[in-house]
Biotite code that builds the C-alpha atoms (Angstrom):
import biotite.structure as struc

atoms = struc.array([
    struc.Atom([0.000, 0.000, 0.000], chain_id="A", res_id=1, res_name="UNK", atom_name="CA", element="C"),
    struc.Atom([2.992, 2.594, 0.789], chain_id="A", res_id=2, res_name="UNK", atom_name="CA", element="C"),
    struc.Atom([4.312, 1.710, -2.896], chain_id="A", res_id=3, res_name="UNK", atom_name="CA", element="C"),
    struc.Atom([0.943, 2.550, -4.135], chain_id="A", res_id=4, res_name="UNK", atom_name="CA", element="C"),
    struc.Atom([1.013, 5.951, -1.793], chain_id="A", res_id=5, res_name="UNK", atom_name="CA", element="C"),
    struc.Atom([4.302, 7.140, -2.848], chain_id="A", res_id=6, res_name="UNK", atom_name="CA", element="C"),
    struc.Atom([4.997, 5.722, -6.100], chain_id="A", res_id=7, res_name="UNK", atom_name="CA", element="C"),
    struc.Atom([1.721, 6.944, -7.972], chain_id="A", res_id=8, res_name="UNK", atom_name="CA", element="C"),
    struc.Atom([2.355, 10.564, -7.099], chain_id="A", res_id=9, res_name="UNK", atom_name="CA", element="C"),
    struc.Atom([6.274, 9.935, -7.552], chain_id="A", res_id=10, res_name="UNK", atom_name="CA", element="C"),
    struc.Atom([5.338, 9.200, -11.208], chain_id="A", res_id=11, res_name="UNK", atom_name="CA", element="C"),
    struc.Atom([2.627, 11.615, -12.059], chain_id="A", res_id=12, res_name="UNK", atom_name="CA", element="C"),
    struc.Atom([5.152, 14.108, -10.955], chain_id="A", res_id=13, res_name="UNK", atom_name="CA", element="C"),
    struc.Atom([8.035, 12.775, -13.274], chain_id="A", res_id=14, res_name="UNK", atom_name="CA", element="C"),
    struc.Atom([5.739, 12.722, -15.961], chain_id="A", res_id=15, res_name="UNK", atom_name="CA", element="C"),
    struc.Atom([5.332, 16.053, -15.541], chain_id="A", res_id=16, res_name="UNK", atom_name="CA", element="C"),
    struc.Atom([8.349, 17.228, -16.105], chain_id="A", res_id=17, res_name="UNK", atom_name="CA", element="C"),
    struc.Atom([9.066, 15.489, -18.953], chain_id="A", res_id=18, res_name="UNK", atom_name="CA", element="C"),
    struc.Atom([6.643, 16.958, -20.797], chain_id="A", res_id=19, res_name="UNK", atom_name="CA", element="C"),
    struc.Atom([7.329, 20.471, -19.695], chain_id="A", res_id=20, res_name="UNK", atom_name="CA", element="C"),
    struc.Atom([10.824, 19.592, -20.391], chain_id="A", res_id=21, res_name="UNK", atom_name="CA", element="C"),
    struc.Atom([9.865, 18.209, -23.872], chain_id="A", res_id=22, res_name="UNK", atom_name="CA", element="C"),
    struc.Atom([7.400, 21.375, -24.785], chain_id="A", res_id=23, res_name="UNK", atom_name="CA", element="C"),
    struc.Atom([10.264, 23.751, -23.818], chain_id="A", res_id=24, res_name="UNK", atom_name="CA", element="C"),
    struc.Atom([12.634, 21.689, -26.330], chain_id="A", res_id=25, res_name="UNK", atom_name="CA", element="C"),
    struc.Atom([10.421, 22.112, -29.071], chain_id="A", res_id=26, res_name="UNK", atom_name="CA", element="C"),
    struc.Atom([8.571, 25.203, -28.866], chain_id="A", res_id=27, res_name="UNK", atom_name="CA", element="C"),
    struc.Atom([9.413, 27.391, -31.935], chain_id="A", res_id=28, res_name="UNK", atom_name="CA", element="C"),
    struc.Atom([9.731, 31.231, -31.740], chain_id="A", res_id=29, res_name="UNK", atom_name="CA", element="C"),
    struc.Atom([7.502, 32.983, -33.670], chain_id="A", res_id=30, res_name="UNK", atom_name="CA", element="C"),
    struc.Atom([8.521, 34.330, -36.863], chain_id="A", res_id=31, res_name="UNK", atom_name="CA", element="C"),
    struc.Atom([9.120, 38.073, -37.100], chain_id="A", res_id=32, res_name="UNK", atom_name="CA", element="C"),
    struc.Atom([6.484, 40.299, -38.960], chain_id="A", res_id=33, res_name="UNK", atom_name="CA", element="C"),
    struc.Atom([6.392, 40.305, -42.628], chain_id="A", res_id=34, res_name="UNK", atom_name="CA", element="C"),
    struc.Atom([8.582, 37.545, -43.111], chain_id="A", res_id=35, res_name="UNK", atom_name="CA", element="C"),
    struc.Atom([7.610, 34.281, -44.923], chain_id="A", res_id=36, res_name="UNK", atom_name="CA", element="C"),
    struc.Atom([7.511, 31.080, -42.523], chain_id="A", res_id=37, res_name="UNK", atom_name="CA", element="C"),
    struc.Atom([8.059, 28.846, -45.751], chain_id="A", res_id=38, res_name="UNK", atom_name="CA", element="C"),
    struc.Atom([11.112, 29.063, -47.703], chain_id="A", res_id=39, res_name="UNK", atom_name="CA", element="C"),
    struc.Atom([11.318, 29.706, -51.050], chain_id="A", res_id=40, res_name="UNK", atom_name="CA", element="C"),
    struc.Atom([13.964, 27.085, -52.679], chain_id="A", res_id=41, res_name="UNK", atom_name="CA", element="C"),
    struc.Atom([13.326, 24.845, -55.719], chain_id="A", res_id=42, res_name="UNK", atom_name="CA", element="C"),
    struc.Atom([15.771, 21.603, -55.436], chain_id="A", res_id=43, res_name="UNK", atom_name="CA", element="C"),
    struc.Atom([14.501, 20.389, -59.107], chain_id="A", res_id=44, res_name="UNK", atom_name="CA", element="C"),
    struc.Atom([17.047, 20.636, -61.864], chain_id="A", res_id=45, res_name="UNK", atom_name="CA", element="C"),
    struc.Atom([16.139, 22.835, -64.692], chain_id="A", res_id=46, res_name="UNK", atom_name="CA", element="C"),
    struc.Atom([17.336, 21.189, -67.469], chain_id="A", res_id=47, res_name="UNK", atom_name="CA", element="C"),
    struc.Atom([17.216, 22.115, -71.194], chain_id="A", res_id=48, res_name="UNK", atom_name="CA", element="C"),
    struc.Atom([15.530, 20.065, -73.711], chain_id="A", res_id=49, res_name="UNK", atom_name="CA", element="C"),
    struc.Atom([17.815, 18.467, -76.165], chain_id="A", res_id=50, res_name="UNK", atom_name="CA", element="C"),
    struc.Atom([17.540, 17.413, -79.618], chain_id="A", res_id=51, res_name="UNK", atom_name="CA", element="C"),
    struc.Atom([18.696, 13.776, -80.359], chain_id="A", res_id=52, res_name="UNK", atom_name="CA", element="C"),
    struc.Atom([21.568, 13.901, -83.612], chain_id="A", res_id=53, res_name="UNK", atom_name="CA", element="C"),
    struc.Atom([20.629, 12.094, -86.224], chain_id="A", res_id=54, res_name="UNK", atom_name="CA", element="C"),
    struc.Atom([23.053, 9.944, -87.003], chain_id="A", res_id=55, res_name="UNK", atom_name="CA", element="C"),
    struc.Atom([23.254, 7.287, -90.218], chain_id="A", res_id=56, res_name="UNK", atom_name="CA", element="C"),
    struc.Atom([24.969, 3.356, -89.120], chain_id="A", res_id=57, res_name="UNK", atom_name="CA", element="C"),
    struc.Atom([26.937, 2.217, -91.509], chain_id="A", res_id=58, res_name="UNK", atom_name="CA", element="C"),
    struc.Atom([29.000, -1.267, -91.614], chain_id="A", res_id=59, res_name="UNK", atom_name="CA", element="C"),
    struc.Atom([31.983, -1.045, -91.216], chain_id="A", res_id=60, res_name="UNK", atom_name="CA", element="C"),
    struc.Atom([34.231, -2.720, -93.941], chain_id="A", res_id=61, res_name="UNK", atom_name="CA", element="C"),
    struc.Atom([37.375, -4.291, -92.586], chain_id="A", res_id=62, res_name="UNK", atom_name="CA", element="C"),
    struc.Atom([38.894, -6.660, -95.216], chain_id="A", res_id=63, res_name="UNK", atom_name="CA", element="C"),
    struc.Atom([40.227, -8.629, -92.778], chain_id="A", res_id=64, res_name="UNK", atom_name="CA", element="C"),
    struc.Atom([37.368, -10.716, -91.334], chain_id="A", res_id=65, res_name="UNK", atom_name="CA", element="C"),
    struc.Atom([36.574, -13.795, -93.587], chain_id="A", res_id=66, res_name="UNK", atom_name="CA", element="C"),
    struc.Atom([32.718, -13.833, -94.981], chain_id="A", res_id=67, res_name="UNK", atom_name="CA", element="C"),
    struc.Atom([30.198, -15.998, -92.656], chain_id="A", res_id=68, res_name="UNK", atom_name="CA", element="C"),
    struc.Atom([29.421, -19.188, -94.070], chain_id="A", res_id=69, res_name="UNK", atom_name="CA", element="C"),
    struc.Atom([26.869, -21.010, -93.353], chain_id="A", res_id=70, res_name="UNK", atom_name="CA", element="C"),
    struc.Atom([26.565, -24.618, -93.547], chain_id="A", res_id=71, res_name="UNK", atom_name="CA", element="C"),
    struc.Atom([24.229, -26.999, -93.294], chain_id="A", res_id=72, res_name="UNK", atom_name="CA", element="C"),
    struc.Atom([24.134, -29.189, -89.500], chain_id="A", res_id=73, res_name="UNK", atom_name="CA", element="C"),
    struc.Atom([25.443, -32.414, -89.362], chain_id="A", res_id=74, res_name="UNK", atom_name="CA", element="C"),
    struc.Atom([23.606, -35.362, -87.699], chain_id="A", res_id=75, res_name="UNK", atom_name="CA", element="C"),
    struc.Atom([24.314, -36.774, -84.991], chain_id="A", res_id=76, res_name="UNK", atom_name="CA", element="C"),
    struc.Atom([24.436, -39.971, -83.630], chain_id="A", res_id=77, res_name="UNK", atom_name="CA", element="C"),
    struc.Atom([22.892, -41.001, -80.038], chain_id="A", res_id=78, res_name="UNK", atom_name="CA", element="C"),
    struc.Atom([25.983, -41.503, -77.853], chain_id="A", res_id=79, res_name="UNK", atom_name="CA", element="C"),
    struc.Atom([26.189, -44.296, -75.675], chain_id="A", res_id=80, res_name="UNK", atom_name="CA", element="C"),
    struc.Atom([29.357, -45.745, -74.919], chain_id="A", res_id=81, res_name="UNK", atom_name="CA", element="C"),
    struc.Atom([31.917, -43.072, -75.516], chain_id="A", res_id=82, res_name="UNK", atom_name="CA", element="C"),
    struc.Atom([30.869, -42.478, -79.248], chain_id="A", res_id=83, res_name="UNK", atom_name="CA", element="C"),
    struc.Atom([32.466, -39.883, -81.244], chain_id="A", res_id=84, res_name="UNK", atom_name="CA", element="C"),
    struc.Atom([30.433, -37.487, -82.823], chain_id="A", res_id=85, res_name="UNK", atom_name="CA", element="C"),
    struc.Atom([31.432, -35.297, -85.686], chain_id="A", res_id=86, res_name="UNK", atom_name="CA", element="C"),
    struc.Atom([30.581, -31.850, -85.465], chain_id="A", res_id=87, res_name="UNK", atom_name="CA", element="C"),
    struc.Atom([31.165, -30.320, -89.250], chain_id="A", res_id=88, res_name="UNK", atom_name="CA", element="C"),
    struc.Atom([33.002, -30.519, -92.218], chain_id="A", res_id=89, res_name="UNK", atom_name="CA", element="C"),
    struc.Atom([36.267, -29.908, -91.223], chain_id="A", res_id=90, res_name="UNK", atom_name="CA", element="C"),
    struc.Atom([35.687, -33.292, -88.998], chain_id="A", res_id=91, res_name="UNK", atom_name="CA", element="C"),
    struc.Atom([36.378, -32.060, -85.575], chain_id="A", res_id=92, res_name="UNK", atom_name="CA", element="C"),
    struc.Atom([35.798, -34.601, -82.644], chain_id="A", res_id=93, res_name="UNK", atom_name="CA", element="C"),
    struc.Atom([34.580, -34.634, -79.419], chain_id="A", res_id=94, res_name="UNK", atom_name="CA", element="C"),
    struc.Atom([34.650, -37.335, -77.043], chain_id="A", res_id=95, res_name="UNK", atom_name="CA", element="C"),
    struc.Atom([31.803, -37.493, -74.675], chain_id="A", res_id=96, res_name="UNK", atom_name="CA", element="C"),
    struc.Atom([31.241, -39.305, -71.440], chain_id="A", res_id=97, res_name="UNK", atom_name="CA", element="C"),
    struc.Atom([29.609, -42.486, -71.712], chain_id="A", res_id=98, res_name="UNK", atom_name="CA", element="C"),
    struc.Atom([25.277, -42.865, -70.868], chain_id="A", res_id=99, res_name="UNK", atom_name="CA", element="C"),
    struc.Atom([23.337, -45.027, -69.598], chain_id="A", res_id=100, res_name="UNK", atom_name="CA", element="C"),
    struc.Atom([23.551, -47.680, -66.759], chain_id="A", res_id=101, res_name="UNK", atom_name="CA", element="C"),
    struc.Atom([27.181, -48.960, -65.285], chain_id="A", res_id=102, res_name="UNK", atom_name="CA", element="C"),
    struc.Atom([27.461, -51.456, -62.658], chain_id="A", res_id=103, res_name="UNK", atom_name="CA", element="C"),
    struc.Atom([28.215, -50.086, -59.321], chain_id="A", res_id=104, res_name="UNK", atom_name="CA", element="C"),
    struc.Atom([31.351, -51.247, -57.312], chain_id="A", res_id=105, res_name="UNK", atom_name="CA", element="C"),
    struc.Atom([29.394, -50.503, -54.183], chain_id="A", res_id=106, res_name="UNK", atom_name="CA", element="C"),
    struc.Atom([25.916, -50.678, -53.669], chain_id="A", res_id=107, res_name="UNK", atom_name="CA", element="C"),
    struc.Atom([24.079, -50.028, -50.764], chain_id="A", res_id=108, res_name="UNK", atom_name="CA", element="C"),
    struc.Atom([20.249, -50.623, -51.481], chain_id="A", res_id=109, res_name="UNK", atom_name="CA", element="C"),
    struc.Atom([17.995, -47.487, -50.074], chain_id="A", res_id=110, res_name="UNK", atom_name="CA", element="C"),
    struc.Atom([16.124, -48.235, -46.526], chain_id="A", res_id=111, res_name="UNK", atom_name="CA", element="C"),
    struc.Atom([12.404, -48.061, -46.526], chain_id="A", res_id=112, res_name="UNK", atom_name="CA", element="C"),
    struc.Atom([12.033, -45.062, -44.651], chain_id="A", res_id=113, res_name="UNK", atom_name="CA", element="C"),
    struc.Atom([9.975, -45.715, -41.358], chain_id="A", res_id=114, res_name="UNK", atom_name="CA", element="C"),
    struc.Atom([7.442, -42.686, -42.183], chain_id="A", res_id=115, res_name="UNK", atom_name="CA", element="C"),
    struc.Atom([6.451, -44.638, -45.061], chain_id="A", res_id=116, res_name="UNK", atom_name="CA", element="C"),
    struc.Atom([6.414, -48.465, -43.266], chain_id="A", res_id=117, res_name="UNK", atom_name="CA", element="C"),
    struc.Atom([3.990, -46.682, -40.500], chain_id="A", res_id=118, res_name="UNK", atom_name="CA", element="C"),
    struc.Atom([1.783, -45.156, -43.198], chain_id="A", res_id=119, res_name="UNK", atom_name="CA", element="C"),
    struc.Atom([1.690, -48.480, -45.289], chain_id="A", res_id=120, res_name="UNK", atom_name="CA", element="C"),
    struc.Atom([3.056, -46.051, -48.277], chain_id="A", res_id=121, res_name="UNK", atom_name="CA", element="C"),
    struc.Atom([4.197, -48.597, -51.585], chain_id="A", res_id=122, res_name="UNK", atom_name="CA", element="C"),
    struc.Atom([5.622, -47.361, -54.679], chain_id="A", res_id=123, res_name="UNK", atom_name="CA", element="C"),
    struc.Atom([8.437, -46.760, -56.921], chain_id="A", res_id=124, res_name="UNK", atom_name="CA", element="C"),
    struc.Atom([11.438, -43.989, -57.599], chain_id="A", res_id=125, res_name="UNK", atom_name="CA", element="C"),
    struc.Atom([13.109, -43.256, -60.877], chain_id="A", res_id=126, res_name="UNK", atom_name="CA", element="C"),
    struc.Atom([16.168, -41.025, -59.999], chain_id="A", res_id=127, res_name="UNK", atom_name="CA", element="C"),
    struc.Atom([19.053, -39.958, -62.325], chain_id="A", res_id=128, res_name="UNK", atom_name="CA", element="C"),
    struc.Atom([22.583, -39.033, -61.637], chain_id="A", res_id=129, res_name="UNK", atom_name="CA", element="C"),
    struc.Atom([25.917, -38.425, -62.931], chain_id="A", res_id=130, res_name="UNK", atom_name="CA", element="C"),
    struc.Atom([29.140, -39.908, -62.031], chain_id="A", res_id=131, res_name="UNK", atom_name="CA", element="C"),
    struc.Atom([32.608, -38.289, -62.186], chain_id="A", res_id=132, res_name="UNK", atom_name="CA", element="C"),
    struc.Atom([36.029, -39.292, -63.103], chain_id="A", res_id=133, res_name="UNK", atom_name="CA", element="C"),
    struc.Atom([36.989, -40.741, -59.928], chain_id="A", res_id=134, res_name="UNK", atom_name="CA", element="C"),
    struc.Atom([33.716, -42.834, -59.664], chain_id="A", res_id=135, res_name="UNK", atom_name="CA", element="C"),
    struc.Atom([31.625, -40.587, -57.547], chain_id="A", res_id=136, res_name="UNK", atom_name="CA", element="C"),
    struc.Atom([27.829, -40.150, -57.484], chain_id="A", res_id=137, res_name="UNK", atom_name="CA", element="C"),
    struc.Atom([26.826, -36.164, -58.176], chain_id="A", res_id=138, res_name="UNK", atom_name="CA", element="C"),
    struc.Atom([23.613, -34.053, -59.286], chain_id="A", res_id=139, res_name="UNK", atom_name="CA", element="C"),
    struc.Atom([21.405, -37.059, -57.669], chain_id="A", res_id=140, res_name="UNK", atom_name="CA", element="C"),
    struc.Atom([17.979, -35.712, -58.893], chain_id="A", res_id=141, res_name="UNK", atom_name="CA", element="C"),
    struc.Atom([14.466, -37.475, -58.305], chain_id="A", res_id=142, res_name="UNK", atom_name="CA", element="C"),
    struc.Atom([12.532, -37.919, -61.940], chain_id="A", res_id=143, res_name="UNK", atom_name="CA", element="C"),
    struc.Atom([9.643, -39.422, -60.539], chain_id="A", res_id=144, res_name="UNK", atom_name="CA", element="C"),
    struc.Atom([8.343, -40.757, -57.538], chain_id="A", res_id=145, res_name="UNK", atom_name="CA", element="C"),
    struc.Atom([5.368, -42.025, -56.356], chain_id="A", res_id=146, res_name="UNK", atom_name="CA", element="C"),
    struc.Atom([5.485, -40.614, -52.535], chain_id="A", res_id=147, res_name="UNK", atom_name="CA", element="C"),
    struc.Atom([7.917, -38.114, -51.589], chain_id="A", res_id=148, res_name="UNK", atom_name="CA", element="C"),
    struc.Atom([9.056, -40.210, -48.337], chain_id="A", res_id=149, res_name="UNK", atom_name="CA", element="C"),
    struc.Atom([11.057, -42.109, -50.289], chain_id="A", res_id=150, res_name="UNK", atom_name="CA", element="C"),
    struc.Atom([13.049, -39.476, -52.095], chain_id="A", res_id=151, res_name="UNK", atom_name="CA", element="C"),
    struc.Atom([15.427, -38.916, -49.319], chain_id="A", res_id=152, res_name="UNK", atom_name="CA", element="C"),
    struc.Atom([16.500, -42.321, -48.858], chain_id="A", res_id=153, res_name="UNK", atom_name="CA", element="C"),
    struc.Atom([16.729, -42.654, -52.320], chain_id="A", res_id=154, res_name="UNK", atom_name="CA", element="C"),
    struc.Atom([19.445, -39.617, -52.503], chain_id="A", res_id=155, res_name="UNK", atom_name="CA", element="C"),
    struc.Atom([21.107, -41.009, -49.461], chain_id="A", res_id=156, res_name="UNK", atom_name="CA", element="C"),
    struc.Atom([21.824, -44.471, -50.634], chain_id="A", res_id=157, res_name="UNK", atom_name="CA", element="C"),
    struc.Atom([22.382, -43.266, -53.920], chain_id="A", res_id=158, res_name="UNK", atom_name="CA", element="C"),
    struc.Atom([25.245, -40.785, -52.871], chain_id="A", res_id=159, res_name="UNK", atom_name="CA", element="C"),
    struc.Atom([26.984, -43.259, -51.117], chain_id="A", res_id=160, res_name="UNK", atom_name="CA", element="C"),
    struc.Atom([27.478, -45.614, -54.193], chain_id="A", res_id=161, res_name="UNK", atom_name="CA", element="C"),
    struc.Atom([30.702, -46.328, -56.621], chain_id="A", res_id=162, res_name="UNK", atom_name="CA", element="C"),
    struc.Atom([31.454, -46.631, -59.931], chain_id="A", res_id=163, res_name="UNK", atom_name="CA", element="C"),
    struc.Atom([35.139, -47.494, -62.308], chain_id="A", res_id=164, res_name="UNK", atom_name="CA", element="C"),
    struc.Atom([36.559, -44.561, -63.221], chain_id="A", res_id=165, res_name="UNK", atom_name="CA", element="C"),
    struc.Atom([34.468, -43.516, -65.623], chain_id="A", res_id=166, res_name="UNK", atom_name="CA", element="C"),
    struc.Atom([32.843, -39.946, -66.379], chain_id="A", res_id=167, res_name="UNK", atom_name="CA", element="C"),
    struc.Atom([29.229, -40.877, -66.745], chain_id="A", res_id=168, res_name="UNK", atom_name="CA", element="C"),
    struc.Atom([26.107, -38.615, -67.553], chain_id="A", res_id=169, res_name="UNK", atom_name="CA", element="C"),
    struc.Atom([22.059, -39.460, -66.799], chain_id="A", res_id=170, res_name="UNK", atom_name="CA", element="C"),
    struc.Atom([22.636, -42.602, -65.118], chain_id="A", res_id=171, res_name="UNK", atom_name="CA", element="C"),
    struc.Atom([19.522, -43.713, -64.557], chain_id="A", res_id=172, res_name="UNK", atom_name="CA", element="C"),
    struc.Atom([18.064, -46.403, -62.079], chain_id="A", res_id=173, res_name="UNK", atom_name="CA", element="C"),
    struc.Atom([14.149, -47.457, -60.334], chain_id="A", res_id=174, res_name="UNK", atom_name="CA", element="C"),
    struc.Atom([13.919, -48.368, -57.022], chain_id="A", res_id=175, res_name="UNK", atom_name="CA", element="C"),
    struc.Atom([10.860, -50.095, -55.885], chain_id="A", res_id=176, res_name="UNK", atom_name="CA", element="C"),
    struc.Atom([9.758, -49.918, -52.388], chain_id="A", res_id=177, res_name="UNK", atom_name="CA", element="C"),
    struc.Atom([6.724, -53.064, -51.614], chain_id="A", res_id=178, res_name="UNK", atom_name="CA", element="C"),
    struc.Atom([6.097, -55.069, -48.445], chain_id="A", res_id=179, res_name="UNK", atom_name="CA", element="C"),
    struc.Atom([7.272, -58.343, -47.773], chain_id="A", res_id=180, res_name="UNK", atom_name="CA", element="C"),
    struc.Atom([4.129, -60.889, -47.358], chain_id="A", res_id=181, res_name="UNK", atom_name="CA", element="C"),
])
């Protein structure tokens, strides 16, 4: 009850001040007599209008660049084992990485994720990969999958496989998750 005796006055009366202290801090004078209480400044640019030049292209003519020629494209051939494929008439090659499936030094087979046991969730996963130099799994990407529960075990047991040493590109491969009767 004292608190409630002393404090409530204590505070009205620090209020109080404050605001006379605040009202003295931002009271304005008046402005004298005859003069303007806005001032006159413009803080736009003036600029002055200009007229574009009209100016003609032309190509320039430098003898030394040879003429574009255009030829016709070349087909190509589906690669799939490290085909070659020519690229033009002057019979450029470029080797490309092997695609398809490759056998897998180490192969861990995905879990079936518990979320999905619980649920009684079946279905399948197509997923697609690469695989570097050194035999590494990369870019492990889901293509389609028939509950998303099983994509991350998919991309974990995936990532932790092994090829040769063999730069391949859109390795593909299903996985089918089904209960055991």
């Amino acid at each position: 009850m004292f608190r409630l005796i002393v404090g409530l006055p204590l505070a009205a009366a620090v209020t109080a001040a404050l605001f006379v202290l605040m009202s003295a801090m931002i009271r304005q004078e008046a402005p004298p007599a005859g003069a303007s209480s806005v001032n006159d400044f413009d803080i736009t640019a003036k600029m002055k209008p200009t007229v574009p030049a009209k100016t003609k292209l032309q190509r320039p003519n430098n003898p030394e660049l040879p003429p574009i020629r255009r030829e016709p494209p070349t087909k190509m051939r589906p690669p799939g084992g490290g085909d070659v494929i020519p690229s033009g008439p002057g019979e450029r090659k470029i080797d490309l990485p092997p695609i398809g499936s490759a056998r897998p030094i180490i192969k861990v087979p995905p879990a079936y994720p518990e979320q999905c046991r619980s649920a009684g969730v079946e279905g399948s996963v197509i997923a697609q990969f690469d695989v570097t130099e050194a035999g590494e799994v990369v870019n492990v990407r889901i293509i389609s999958s028939d509950h998303r529960c099983f994509d991350r075990a998919v991309i974990k047991a995936i990532s932790g496989w092994k090829y040769p040493a063999e730069r391949r590109v859109g390795v593909t491969e299903t996985f089918t998750f089904e209960f055991e009767e």
